[in-house]
C-alpha positions in Angstrom: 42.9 -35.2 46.9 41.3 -33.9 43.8 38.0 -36.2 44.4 37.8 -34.3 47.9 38.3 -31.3 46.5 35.6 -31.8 43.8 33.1 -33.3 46.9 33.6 -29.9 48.9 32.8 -28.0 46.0 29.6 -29.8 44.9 28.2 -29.6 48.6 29.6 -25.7 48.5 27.3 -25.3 45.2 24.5 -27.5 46.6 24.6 -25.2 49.8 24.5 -22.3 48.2 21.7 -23.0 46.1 19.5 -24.1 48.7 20.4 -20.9 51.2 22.0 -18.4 48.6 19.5 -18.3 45.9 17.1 -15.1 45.5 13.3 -16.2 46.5 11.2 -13.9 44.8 9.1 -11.1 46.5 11.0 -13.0 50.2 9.7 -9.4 52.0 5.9 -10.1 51.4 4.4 -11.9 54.2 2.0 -14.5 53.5 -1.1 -13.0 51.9 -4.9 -14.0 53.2 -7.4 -13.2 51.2 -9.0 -10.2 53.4 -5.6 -8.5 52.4 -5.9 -5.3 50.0 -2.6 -5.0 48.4 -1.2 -1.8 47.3 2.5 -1.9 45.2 4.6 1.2 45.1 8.0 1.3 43.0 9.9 0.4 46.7 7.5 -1.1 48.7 4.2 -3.0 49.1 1.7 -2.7 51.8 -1.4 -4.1 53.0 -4.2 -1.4 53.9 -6.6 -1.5 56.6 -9.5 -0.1 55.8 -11.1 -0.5 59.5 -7.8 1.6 60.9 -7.0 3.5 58.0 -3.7 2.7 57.6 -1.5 -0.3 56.8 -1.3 -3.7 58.7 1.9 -4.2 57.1 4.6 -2.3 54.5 6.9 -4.3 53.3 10.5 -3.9 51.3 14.0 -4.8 49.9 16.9 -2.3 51.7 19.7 -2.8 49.9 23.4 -0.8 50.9 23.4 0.7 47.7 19.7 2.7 48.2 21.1 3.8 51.4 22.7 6.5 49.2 21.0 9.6 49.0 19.6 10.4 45.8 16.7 12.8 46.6 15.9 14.9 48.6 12.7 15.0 51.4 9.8 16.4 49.9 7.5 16.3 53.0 4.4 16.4 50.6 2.3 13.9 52.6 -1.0 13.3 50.2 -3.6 10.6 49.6 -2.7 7.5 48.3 -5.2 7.4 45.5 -3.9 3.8 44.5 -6.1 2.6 47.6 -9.6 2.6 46.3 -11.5 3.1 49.9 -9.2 6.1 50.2 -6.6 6.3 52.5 -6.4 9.4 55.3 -5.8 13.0 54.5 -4.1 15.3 56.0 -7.7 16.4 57.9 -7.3 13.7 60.1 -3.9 14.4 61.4 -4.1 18.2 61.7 -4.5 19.0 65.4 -4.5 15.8 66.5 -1.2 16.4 68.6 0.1 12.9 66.9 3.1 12.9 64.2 2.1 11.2 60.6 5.1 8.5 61.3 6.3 6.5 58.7 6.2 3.1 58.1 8.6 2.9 55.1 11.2 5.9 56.7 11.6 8.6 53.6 15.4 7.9 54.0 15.1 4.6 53.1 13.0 5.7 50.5 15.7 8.5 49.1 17.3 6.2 46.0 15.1 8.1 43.8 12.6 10.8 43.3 9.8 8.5 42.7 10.4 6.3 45.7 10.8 9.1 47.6 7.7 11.2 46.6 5.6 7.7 47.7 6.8 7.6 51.1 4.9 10.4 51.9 1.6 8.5 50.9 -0.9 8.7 54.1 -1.1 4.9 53.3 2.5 5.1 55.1 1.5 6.9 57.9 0.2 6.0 61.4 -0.4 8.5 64.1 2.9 8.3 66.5 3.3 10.3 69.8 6.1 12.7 68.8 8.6 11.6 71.6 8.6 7.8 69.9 8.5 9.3 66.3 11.1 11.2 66.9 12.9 9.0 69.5 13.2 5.4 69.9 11.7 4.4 66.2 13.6 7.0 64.8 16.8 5.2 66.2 15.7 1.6 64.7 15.1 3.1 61.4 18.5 4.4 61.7 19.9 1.3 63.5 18.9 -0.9 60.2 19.7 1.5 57.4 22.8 0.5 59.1 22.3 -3.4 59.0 21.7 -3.2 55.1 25.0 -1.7 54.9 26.9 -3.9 56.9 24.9 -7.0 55.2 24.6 -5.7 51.8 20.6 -6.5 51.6 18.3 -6.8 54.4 14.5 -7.3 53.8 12.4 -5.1 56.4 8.3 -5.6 57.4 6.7 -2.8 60.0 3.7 -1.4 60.6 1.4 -1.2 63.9 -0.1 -3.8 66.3 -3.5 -3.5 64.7 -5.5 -5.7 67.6 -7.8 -4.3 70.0 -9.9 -1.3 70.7 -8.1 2.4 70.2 -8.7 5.9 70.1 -9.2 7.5 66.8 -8.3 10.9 65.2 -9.6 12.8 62.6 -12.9 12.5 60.5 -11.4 8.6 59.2 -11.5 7.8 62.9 -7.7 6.6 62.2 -6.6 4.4 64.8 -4.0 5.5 67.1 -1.8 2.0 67.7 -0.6 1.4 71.4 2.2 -0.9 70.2 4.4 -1.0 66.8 6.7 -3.9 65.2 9.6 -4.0 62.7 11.3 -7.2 61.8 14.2 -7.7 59.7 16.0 -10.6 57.5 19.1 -10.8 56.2 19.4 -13.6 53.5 22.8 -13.0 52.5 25.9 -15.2 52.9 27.0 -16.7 54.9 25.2 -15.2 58.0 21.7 -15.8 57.8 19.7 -14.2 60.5 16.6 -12.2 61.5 15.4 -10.6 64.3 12.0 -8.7 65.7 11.1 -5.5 67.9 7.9 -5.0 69.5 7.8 -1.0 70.9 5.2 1.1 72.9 3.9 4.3 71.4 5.7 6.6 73.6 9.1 8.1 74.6 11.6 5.9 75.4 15.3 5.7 76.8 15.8 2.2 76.7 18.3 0.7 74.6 17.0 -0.7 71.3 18.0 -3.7 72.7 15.6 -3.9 74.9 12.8 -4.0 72.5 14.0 -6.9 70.5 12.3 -10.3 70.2 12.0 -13.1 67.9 9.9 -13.2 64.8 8.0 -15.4 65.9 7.2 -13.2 68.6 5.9 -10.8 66.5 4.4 -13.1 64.4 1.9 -14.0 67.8 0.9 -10.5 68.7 0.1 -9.9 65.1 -1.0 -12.7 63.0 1.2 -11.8 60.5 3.0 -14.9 58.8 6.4 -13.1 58.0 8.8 -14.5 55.5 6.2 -17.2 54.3 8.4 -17.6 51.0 11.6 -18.9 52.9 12.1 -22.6 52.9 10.1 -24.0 55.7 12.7 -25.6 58.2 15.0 -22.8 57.2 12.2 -20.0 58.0 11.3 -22.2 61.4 14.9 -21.9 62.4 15.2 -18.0 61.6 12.3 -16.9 63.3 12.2 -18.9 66.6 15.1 -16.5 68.2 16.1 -13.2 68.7 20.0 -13.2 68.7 21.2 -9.9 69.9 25.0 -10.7 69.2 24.1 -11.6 65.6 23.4 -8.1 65.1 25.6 -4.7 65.8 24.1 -2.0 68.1 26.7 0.8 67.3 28.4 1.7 64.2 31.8 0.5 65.1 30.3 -2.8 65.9 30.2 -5.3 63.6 27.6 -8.6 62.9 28.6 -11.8 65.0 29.9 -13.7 61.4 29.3 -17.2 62.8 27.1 -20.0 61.1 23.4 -19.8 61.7 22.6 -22.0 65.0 26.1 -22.5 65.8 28.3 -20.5 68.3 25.5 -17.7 68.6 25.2 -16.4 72.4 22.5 -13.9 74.0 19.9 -16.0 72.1 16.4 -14.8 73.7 12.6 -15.6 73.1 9.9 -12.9 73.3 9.5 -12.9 76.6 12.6 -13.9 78.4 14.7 -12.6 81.1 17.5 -10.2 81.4 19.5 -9.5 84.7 18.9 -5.8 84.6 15.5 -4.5 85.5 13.5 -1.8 84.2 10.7 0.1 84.5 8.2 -1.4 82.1 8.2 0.7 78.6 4.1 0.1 77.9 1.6 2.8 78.8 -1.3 2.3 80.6 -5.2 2.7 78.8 -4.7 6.5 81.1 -2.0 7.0 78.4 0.7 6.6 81.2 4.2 4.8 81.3 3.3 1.7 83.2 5.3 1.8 86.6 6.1 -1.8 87.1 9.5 -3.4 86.8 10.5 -6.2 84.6 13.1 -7.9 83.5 12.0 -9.3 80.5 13.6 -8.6 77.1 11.4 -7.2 75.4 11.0 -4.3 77.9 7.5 -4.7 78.9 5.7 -6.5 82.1 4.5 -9.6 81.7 0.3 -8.2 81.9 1.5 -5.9 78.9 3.5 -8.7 76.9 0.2 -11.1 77.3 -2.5 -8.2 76.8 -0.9 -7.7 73.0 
């Protein structure tokens, strides 16, 4: 009995050191050498200077900097720390787009400093007001939510930097058709990550319907996310999106089974749903798309493959 005993506890503390342990800087994604990396006291980015404005920004959520500690300052200003120079706010006046975040200020409210850097135009992309105010505004809700009910999430988003787009301002800052968010939680002992992939426009749909594996994400972007994680482990992470691993409303709560074991609803980027809806893209006219899909991820198949 006691020899068992001592057996389950040695595989308990081999387990844990192999999934449990804290990987160093595990929100950076893996960094080419094109990459110009700027580190603020909460997050790190990589800028653009072709778009003016980030490919990526990536940081640690924990539940306890879901606290308030400071107050919005809404003193958007340069980021001097990027040497090209980043945008100003010449390029966003008039431009009819919002300056939307990339790291939200309220994740950014555990202190003044933190706080005072969201507001950096290296955060900033231009977002139709609808979607800055709408549908990202509920995900950056939605996982201020998931680091409390997980403890400590690690979160990467920017835009969908690929292509051709229209421009504002005298920086010719790229207005992005499509932007991404994907989330890890590393804690015990549910491991699990998921992606979202949204249009730059209004939105009803559920958030839900946005959501797609990291992988996903990782094809429409280039990005390698969560490069640090132990290879099979990261390969087994990323390859679904499980929507019942996650809660959609507060009085939900995360499905606490073992990763890969007794997980339902488990979807790739592109596959199918029962219900049908109107596809969320807009066209290059700047309209919503009018045909009807049933994949995932919200958007027709000629949208999902033109990303």
């Amino acid at each position: 009995m006691k020899k068992s005993f001592l057996i389950l506890a040695i595989v308990s503390f081999t387990v844990l050191n192999i999934f449990g342990q804290r990987i160093p800087h595990l929100e950076l994604p893996a960094i080419t050498p094109s990459d110009v990396i700027v580190n603020h006291l909460a997050y790190t980015l990589s800028y653009n200077e072709k778009h003016e404005q980030a490919n990526w920004v990536a940081y640690e959520l924990t539940a306890e900097e879901t606290q308030k500690g400071a107050s919005r300052t809404n003193d958007f200003r340069p980021d001097n720390a990027v040497k090209t120079g980043s945008a100003t706010n010449a390029d966003y006046q008039g431009s009819g787009y919002d300056r939307g975040h990339m790291a939200p200020a309220a994740d950014m409210s555990w202190s003044v400093q933190s706080m005072e850097e969201s507001f950096f135009y290296s955060n900033m992309s231009p977002q139709v007001p609808g979607f800055n105010r709408g549908i990202w505004k509920k995900l950056e809700e939605r996982v201020r939510q998931w680091a409390v009910e997980n403890k400590d999430i690690y979160v990467v988003t920017g835009p969908v930097l690929t292509g051709n787009f229209p421009t504002i301002g005298p920086d010719k800052v790229s207005v992005p058709r499509y932007y991404y968010k994907v989330i890890l939680d590393y804690t015990l002992p549910d491991l699990k990550g998921i992606g979202f992939i949204l249009p730059n426009a209004s939105s009803t749909l559920p958030l839900e319907s946005f959501a797609v594996s990291i992988d996903s994400v990782e094809k429409v972007t280039g990005i390698d996310f969560f490069s640090a994680l132990p290879e099979k482990q990261e390969q087994e992470i990323e390859k679904t999106a499980c929507i019942a691993c996650w809660s959609w409303n507060k009085h939900l709560t995360p499905d606490p089974s073992p990763l890969g074991e007794g997980r339902s609803n488990k979807v790739s980027g592109a596959e199918k749903s029962s219900v049908k809806v109107q596809c969320s893209a807009t066209t290059q006219a700047g309209n919503r798309c009018k045909r009807m899909t049933t994949n995932k991820s919200g958007m027709c198949t000629q949208h999902m493959s033109e990303l």
